[in-house]
N, C-alpha and C positions, 0 to 999 in steps of 0.2 A: 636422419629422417627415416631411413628404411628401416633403423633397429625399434623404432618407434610402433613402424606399420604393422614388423614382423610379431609383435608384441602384441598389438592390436587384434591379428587375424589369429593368432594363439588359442588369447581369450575368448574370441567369437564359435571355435574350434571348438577350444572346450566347454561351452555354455553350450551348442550346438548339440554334441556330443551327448550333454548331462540332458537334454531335452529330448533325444530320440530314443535315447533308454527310457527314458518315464514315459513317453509315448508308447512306446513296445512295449511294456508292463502293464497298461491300463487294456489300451487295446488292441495288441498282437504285435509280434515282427510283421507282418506281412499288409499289417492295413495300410488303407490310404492315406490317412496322416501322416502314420511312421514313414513311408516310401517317402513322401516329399517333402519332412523333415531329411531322411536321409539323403535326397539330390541334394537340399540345401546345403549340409554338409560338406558334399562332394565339393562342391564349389567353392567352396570356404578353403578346403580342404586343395582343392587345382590354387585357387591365385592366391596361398602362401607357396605351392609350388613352381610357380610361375617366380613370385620375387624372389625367393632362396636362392633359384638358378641363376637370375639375373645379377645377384649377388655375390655368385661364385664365378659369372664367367666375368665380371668386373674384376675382382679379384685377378682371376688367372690371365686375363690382357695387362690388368697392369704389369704383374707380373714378370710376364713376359716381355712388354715394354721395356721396364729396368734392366732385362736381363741380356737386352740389344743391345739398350743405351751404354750398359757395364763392359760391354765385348767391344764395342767401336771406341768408349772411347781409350780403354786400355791397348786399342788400336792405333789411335792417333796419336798416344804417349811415346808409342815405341817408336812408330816417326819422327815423333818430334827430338829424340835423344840421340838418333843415328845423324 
């Protein structure tokens, strides 16, 4: 589902993107349109940041998870053989 989103907010990214340069071409970096295409942007641009992260710190708990569950129970084996 997420690689979906991330796929999703990409595209919106770069359609965003190809839309504030032609804005700034027509009429300036610095107009008003171009500026609030550019927030839009930004925003586009924070909540594929937002999911990346939540994506990596998912990743590194699990991670991390297995990598307890790998220690105790190679703990519990040595007990169990003594």
């Amino acid at each position: 589902m997420r690689q979906g989103q991330i796929e999703y907010l990409m595209n919106r990214i770069t359609t965003k993107r190809e839309e504030m340069i032609l804005e700034a071409t027509i009429s300036g970096y610095t107009s008003a349109e171009t500026l609030r295409i550019s927030q839009e942007l930004d925003e586009l641009i924070n909540d594929y940041q937002r999911l990346v992260d939540i994506r990596y710190q998912t990743t590194f708990q699990q991670f991390i998870k297995q990598t307890i569950l790998f220690f105790c129970g190679s703990k519990y084996k040595l007990y169990n053989i003594r």
